[in-house]
Backbone bond lengths (Angstrom), bond angles and torsions (degrees), N, CA, C in turn:
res aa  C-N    CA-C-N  psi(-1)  N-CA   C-N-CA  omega(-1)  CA-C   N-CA-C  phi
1 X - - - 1.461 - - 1.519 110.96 -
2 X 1.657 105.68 -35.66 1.782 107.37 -173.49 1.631 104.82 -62.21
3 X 1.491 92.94 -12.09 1.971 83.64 -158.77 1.786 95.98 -95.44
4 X 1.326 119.85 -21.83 1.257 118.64 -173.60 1.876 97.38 -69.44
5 X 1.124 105.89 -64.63 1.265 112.48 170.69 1.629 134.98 -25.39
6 X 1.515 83.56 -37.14 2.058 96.33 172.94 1.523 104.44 -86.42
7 X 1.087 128.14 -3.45 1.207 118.25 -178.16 1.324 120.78 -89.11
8 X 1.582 111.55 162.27 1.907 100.70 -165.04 1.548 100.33 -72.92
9 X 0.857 152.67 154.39 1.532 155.50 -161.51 1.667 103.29 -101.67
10 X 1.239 127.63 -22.40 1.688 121.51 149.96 1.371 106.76 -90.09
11 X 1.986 96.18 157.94 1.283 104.96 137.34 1.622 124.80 -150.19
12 X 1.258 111.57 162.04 1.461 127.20 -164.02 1.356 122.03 -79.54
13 X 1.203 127.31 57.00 1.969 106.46 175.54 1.407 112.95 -61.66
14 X 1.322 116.70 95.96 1.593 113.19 163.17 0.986 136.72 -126.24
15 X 1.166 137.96 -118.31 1.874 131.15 164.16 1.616 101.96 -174.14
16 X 1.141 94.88 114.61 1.673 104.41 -166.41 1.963 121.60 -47.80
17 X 1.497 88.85 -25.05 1.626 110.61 174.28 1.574 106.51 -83.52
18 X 1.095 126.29 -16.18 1.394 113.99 -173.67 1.696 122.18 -80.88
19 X 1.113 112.12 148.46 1.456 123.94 -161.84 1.506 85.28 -73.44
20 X 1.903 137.71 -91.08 1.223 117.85 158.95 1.465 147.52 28.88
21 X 1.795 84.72 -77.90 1.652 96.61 -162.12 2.080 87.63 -68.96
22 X 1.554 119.60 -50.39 1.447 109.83 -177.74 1.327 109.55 -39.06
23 X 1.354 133.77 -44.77 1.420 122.21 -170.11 1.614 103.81 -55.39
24 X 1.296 113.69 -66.77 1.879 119.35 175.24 1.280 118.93 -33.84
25 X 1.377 119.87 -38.91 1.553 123.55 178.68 1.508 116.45 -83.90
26 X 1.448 100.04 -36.90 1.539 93.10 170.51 1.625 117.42 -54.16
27 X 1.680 102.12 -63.34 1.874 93.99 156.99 1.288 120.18 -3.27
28 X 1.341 94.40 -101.07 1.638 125.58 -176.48 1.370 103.80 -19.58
29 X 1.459 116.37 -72.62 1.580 129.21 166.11 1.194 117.31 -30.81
30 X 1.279 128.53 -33.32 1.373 123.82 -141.38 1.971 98.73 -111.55
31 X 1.300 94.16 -34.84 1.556 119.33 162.94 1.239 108.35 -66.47
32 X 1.556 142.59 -34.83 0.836 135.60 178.24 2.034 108.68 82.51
33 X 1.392 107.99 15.43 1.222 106.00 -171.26 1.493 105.91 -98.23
34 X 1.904 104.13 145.41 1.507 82.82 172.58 1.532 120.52 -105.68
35 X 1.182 105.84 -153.91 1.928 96.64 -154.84 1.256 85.57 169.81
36 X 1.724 96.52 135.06 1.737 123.06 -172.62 1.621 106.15 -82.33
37 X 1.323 142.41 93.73 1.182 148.98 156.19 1.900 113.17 -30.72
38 X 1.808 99.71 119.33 1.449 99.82 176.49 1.822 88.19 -145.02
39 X 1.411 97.08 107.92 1.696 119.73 -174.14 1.356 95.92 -78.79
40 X 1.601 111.43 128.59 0.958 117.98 169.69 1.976 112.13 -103.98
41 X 1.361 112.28 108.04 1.699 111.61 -174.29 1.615 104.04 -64.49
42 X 1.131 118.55 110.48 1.244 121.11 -173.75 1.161 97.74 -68.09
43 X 1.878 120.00 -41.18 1.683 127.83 -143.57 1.118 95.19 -88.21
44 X 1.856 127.50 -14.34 1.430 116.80 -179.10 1.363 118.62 -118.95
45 X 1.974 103.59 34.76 1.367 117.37 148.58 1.772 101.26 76.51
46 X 1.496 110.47 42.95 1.429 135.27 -161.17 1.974 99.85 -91.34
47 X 1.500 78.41 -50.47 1.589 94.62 -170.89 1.296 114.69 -63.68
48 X 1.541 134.02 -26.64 1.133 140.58 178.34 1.538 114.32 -101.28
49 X 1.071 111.62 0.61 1.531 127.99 -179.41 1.352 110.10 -53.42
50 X 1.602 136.72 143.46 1.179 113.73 179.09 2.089 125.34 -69.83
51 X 1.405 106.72 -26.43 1.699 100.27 -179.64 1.765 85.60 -85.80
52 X 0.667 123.49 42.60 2.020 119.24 158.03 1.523 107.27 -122.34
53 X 1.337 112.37 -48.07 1.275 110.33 170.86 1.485 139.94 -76.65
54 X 1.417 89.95 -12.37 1.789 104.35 154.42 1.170 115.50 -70.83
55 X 1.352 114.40 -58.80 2.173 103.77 149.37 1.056 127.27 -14.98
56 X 1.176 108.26 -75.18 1.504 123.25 -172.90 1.280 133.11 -156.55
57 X 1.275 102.08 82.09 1.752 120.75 -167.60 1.759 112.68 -48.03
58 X 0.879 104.48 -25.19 1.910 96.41 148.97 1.375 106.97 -38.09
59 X 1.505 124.94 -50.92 1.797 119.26 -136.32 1.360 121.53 72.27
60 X 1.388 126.61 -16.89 1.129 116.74 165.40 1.269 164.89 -69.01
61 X 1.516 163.91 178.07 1.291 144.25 -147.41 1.150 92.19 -159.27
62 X 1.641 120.42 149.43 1.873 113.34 -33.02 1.680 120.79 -73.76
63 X 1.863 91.89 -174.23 1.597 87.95 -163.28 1.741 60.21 -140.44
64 X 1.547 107.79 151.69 1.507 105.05 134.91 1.054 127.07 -155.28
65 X 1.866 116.13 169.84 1.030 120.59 -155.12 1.131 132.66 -107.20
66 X 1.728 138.70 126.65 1.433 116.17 -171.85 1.548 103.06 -139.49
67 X 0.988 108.92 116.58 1.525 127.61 160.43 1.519 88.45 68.33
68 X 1.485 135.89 0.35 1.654 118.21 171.82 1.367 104.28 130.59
69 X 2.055 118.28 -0.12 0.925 152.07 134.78 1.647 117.88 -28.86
70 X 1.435 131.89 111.94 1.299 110.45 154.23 1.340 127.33 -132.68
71 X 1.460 103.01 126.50 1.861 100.26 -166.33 1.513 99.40 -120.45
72 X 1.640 87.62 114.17 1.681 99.16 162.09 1.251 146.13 -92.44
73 X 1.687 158.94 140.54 0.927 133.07 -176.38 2.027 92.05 116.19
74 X 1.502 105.25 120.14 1.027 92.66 -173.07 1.724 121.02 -84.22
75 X 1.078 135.96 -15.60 0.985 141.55 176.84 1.459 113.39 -84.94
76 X 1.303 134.41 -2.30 1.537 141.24 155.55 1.485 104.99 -94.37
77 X 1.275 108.85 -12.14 1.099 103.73 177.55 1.700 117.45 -92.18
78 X 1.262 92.78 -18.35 1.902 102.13 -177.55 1.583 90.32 -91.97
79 X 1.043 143.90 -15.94 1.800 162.49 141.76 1.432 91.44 -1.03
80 X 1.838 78.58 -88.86 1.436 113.45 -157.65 1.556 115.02 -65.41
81 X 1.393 112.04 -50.59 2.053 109.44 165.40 1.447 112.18 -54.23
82 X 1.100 135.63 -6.36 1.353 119.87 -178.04 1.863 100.47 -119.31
83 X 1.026 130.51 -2.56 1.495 125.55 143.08 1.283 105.17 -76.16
84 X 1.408 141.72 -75.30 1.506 124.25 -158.46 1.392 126.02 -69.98
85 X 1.927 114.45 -19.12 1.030 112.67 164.64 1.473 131.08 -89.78
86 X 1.241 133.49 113.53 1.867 146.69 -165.11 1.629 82.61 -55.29
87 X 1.319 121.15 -64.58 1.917 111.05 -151.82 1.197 111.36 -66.63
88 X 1.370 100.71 143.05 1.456 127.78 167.73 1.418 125.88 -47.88
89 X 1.256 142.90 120.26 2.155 100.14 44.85 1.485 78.05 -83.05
90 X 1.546 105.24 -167.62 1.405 162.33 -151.22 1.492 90.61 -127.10
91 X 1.482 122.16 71.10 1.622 110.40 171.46 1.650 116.18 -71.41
92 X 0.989 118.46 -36.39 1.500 122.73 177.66 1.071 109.74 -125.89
93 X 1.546 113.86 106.16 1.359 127.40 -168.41 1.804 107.65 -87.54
94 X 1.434 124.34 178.45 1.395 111.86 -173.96 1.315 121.40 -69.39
95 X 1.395 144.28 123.97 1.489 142.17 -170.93 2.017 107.21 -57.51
96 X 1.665 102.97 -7.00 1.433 83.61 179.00 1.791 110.65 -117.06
97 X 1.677 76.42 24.42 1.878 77.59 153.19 1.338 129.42 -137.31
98 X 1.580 124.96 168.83 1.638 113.41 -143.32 1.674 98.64 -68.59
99 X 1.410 135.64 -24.00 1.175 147.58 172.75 1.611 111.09 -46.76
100 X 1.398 96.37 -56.82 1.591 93.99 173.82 1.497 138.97 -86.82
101 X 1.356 96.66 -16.57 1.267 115.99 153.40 1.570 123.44 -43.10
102 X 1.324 102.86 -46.92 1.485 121.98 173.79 1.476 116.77 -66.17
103 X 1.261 108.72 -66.34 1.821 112.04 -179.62 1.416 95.31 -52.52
104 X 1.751 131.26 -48.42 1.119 100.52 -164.96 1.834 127.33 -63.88
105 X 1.380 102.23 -39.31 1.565 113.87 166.00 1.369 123.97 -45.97
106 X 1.532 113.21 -25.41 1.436 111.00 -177.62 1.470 95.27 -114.87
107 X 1.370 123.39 2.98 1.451 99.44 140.25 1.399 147.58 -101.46
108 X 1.199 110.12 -1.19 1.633 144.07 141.53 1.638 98.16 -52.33
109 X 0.821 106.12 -66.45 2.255 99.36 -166.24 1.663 106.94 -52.27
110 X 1.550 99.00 -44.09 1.634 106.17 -171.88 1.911 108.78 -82.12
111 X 1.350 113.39 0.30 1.367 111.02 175.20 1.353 102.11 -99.08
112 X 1.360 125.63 -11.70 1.459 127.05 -171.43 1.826 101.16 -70.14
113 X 1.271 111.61 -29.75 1.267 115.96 -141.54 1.540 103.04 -62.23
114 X 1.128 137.41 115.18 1.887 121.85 -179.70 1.625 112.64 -50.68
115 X 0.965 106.45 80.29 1.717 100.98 -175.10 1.515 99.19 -85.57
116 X 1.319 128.20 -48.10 1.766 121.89 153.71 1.689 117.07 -11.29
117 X 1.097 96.30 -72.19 1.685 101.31 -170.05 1.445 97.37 -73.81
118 X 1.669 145.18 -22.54 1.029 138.51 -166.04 1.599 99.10 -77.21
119 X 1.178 110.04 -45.87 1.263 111.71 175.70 1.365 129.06 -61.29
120 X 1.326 113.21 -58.18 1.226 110.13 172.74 1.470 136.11 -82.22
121 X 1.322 112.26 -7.30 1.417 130.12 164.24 1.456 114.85 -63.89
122 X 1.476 103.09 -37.36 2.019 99.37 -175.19 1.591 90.38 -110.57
123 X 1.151 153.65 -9.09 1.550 131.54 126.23 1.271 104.17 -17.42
124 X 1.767 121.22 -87.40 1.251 113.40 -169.39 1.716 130.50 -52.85
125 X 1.448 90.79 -44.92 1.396 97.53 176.11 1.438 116.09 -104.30
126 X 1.737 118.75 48.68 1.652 84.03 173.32 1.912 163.26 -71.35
127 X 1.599 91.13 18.89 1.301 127.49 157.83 1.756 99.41 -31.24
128 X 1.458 101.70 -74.37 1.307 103.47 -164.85 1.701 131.22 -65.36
129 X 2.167 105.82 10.93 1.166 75.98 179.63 1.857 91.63 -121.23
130 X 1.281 141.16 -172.03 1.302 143.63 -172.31 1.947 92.50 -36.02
131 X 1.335 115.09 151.37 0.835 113.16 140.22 1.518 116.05 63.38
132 X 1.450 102.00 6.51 1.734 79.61 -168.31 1.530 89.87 -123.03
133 X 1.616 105.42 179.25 1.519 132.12 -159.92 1.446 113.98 -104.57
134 X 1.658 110.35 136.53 1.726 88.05 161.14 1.667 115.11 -147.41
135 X 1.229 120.71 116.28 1.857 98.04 -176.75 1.382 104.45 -112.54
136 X 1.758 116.77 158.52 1.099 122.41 165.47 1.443 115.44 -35.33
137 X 1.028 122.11 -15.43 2.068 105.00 -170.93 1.428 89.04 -90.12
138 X 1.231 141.05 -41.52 1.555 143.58 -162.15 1.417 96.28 -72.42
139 X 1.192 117.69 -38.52 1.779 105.74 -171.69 1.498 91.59 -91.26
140 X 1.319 151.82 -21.46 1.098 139.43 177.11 1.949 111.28 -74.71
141 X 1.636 108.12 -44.46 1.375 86.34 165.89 1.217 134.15 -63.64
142 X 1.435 123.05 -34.00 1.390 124.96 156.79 1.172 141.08 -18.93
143 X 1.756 97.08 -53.34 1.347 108.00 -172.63 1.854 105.75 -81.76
144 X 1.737 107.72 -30.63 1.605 114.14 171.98 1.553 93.32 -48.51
145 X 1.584 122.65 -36.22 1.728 103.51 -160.66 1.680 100.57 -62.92
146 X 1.117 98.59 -43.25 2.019 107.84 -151.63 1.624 81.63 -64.84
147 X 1.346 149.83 -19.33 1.638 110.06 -148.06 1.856 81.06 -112.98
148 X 1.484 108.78 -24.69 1.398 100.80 165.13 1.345 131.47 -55.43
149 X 1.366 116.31 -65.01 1.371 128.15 152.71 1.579 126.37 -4.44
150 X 1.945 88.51 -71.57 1.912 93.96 -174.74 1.205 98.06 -71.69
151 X 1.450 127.75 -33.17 1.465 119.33 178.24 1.761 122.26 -50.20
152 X 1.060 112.94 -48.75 1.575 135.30 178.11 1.323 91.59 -61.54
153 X 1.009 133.64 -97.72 2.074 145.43 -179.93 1.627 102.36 -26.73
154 X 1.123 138.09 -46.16 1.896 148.85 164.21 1.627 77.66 -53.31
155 X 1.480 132.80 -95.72 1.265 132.68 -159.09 1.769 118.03 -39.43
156 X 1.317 115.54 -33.90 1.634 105.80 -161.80 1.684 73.46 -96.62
157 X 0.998 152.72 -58.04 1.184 154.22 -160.52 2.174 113.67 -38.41
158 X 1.657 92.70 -17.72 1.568 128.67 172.13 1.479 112.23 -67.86
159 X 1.604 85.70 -71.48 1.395 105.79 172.93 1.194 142.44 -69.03
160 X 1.164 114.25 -36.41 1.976 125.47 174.15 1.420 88.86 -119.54
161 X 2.074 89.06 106.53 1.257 106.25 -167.22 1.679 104.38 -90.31
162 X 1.333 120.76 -40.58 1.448 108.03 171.47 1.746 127.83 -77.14
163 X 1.546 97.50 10.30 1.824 105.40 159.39 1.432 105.12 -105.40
164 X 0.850 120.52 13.92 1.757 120.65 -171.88 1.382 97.57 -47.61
165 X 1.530 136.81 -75.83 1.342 141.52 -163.43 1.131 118.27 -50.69
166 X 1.511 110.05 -30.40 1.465 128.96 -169.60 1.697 98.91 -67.90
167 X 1.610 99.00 -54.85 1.638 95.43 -156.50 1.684 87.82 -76.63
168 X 1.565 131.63 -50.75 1.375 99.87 -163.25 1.490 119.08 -63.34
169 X 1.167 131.19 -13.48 1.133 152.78 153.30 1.572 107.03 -19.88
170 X 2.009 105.93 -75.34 1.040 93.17 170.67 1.726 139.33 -89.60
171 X 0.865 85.10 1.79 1.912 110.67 165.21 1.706 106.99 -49.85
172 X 1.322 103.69 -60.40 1.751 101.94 169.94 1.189 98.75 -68.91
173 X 1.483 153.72 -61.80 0.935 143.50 -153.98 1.788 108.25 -45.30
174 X 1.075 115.92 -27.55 1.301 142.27 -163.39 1.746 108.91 -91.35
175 X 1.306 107.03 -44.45 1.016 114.90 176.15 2.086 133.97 -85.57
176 X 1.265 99.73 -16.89 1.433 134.60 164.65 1.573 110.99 -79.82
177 X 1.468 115.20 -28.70 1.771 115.07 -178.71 1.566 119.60 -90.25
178 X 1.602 93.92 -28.18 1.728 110.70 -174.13 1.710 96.07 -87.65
179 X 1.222 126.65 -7.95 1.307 134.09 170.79 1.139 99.03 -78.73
180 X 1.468 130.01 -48.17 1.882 122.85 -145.91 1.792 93.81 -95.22
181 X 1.808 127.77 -52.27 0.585 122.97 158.29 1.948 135.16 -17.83
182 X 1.378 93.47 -55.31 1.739 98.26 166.90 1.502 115.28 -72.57
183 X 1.176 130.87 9.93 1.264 130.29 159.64 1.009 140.59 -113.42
184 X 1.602 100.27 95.86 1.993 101.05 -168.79 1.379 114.39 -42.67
185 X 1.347 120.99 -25.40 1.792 102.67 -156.78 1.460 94.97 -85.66
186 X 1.398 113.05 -33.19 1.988 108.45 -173.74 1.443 97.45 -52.11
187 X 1.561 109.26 -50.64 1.468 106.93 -175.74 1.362 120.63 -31.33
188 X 1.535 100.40 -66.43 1.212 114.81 -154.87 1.937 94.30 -69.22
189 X 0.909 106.65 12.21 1.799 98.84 -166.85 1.441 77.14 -105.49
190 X 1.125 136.47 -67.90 1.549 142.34 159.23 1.260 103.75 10.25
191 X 1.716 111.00 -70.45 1.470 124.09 -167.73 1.021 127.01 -77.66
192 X 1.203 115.79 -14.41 1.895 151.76 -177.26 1.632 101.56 -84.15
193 X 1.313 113.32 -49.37 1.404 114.39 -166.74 2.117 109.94 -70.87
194 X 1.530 86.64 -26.76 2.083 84.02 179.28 1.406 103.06 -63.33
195 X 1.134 132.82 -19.36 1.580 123.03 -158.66 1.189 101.67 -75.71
196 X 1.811 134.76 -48.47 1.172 123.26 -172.78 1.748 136.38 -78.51
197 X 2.169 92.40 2.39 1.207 105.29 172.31 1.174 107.75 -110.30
198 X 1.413 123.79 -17.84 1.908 106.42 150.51 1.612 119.67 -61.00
199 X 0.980 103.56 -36.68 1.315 94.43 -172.44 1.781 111.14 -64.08
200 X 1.436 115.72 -18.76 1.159 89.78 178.40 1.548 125.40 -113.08
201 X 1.809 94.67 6.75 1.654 110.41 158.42 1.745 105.13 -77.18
202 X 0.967 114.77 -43.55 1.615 108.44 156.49 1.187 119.82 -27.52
203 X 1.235 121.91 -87.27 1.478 128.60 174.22 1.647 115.39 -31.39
204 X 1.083 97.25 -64.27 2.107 120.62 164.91 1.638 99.05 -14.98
205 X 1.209 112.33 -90.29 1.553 151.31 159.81 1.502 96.80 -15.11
206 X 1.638 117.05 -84.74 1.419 112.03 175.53 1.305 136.53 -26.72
207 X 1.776 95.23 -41.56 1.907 97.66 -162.28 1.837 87.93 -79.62
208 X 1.973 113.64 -50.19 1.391 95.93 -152.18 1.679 104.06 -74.76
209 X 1.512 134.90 17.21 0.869 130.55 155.53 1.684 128.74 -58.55
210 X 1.349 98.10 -51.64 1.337 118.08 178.04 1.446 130.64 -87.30
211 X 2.013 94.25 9.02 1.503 89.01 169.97 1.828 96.11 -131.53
212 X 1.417 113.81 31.61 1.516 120.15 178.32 1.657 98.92 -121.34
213 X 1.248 106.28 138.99 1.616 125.52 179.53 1.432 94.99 -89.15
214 X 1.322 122.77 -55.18 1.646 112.95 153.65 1.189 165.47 -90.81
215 X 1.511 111.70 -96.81 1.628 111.76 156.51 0.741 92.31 -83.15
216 X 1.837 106.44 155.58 1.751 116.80 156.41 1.283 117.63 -162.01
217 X 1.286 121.83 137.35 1.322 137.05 -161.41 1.672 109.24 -80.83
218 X 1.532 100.71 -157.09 1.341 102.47 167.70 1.568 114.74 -75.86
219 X 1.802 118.25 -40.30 1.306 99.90 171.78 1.313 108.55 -123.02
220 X 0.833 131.38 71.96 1.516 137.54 166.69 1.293 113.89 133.00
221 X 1.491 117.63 -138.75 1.565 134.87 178.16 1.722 108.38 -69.90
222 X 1.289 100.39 -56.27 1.390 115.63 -168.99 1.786 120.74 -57.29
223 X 1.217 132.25 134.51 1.777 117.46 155.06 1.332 110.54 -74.62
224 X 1.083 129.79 113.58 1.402 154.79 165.60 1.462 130.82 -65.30
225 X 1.456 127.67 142.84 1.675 95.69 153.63 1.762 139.16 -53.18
226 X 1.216 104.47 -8.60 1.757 118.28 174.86 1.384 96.32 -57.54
227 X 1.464 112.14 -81.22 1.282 116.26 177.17 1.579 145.26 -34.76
228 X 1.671 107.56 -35.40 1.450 117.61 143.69 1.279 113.93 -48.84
229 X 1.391 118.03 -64.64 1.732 104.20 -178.82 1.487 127.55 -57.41
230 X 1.415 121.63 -28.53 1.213 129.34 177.29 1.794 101.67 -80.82
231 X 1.087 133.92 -56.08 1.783 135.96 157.23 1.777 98.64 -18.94
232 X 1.377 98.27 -70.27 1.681 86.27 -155.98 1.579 85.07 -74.15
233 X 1.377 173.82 -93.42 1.214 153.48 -103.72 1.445 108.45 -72.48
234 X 1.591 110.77 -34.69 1.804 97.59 166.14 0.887 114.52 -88.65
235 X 1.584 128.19 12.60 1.649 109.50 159.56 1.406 113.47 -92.03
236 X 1.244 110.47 -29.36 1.742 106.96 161.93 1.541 129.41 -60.07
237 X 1.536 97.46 -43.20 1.597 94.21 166.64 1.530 118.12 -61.90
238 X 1.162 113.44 -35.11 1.575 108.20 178.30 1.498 110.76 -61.20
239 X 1.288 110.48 -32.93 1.541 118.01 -148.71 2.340 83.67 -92.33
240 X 1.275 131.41 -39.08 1.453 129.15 166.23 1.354 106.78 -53.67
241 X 1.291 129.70 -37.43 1.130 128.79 -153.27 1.553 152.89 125.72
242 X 1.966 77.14 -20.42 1.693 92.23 -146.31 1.644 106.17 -109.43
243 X 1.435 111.21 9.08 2.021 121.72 173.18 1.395 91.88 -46.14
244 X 1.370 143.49 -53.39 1.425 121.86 -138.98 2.082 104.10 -100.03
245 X 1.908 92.83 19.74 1.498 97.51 153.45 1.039 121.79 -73.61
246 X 1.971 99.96 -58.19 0.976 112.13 -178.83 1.467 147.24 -64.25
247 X 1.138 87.32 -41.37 1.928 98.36 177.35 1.951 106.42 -142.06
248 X 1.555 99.16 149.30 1.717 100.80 161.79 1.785 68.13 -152.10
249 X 1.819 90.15 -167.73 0.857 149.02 -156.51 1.346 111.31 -55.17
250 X 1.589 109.24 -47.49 1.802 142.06 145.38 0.992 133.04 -66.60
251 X 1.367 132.40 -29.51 1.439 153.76 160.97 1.493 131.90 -86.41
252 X 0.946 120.85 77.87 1.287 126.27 179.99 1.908 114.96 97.05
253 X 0.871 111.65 35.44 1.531 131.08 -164.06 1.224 118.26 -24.32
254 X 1.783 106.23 -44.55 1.464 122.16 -163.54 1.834 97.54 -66.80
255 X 1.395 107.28 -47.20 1.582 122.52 -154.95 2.035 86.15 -72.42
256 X 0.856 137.52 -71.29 1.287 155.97 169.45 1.572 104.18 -17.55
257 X 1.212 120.45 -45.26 1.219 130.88 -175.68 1.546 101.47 -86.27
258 X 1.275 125.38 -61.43 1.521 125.66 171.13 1.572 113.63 -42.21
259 X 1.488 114.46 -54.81 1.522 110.62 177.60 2.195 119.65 -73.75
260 X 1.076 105.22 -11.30 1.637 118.09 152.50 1.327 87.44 -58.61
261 X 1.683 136.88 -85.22 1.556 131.66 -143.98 1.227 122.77 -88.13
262 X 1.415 102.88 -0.64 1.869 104.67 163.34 1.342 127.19 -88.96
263 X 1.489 89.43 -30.62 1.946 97.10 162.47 1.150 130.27 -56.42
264 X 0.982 110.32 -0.96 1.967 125.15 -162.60 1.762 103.14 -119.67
265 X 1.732 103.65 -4.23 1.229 93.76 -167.07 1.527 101.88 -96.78
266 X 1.610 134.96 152.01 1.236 129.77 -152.61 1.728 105.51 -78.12
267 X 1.581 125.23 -30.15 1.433 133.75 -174.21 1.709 97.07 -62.39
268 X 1.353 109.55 -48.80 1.830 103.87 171.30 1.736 116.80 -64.54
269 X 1.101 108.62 -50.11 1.290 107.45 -176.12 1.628 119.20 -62.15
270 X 1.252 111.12 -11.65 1.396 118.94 -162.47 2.119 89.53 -108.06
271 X 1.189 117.59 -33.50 1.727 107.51 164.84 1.338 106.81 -85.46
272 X 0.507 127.65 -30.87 1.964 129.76 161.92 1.668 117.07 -34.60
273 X 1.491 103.46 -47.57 1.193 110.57 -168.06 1.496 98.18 -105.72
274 X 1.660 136.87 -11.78 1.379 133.05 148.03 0.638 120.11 -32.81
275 X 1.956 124.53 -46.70 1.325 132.53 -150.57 1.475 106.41 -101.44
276 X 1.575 129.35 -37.65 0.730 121.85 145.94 1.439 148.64 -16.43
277 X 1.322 103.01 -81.17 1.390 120.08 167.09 1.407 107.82 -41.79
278 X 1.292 109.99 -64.97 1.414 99.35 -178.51 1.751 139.05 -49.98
279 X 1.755 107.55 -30.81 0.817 113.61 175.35 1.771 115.39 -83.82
280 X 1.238 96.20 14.83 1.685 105.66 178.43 1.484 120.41 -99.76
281 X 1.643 98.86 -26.36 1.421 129.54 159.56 1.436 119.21 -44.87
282 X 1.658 95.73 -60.44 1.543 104.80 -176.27 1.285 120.54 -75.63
283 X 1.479 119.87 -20.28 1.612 111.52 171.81 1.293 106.03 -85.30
284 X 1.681 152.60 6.82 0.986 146.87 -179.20 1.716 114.86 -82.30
């Protein structure tokens, strides 16, 4: 019993690379709470595994865990850690005040964003973002992944007969992405579509700049859940390629200046170096 007791009372199935799982850890981080890490290898076909999909018949990342509890979906999940955990900040403040009113709207705008297709569209094509590369063998292994994939997910979908729905389920899911991916223009609509939700975290940014004597977030004094979602989307855009569309120094000033002072903050720096590490793991 003493040993159940010492243990952190969450835990994390995520994948240190996942856009998602960063939102959950930033939480976690940001709460300062700890929580037993259970990595899910996406690349070694973890997520579709059968004790993963008894988790969470999505396949998706993160899931977490409490007392035998499992809540999936990362934004019910930043929900749910900020009711059971007392410490500060205050990521989701009350919806019937003008504060929360706010985070919630700008976390609705920043979930809109296609970060799915952003991702996997300049995987396939990274031609299309600054600077980047693309040859026929890279889009040809790609496409070997997708027919493997639905093939494998069609196959266990055979075999694990009471996940059947689950896996063909995600079999299309699979098969609908390796479609959108091969299409530069969705892409590029993908890439088209962030501009009109910076622009109005821009604005966001502008006003509570100019009405804070100090720090200040996206909506006010406080770091919020808004701000997690907007944190991890410019770390993905940086990490595609494509930040120096969106914002420099001249362009969008307010946002530019905020993402200078979030990098410095220890909850980023500490998934930064999750992801890292991990991906240092996998080339070994």
């Amino acid at each position: 019993m003493a040993d159940d007791e010492s243990r952190p009372r969450f835990t994390l199935y995520y994948t240190p690379t996942s856009f998602y799982s960063h939102k959950v850890l930033m939480a976690l981080y940001e709460k300062g709470e700890l929580f037993t890490e259970k990595v899910v290898h996406l690349g070694k076909g973890e997520g579709v595994a059968r004790w993963y999909m008894e988790i969470n018949p999505a396949g998706q990342v993160p899931v977490l865990g409490d007392r035998g509890k499992l809540i999936p979906e990362s934004e019910a999940i930043i929900d749910y850690i900020d009711r059971e955990i007392a410490n500060e900040p205050k990521l989701v403040p009350s919806p019937d005040s003008d504060l929360g009113k706010s985070v919630d709207k700008f976390r609705k705008l920043l979930k809109q964003t296609p970060v799915e297709v952003l991702t996997g569209g300049l995987m396939y094509n990274p031609e299309m973002a600054p600077g980047g590369t693309c040859s026929p063998t890279h889009k040809a292994e790609r496409d070997e992944y997708f027919i493997q994939q639905e093939a494998k997910l069609t196959k266990m979908a055979e075999e694990e007969v009471d996940l059947k729905e689950a896996y063909l389920k995600k079999a299309a899911v699979v098969k609908a992405r390796s479609q959108v991916v091969r299409d530069q223009s969705r892409v590029q609509a993908a890439i088209d579509a962030v501009h009109p939700v910076l622009d109005e975290v821009e604005d966001q940014l502008s006003r509570t700049k100019q009405g804070a004597e100090g720090e200040n977030w996206l909506c006010g004094s406080g770091f919020t859940a808004a701000d997690i979602n907007l944190v991890v989307l410019l770390k993905r855009l940086t990490k595609l390629g494509l930040f120096s569309i969106y914002c420099s120094s001249n362009n969008r000033k307010s946002l530019w200046d905020y993402w200078e002072r979030v990098q410095k903050r220890l909850p980023f720096i500490k998934i930064t170096e999750v992801e890292k590490n991990y991906l240092k793991l996998l080339q070994k």
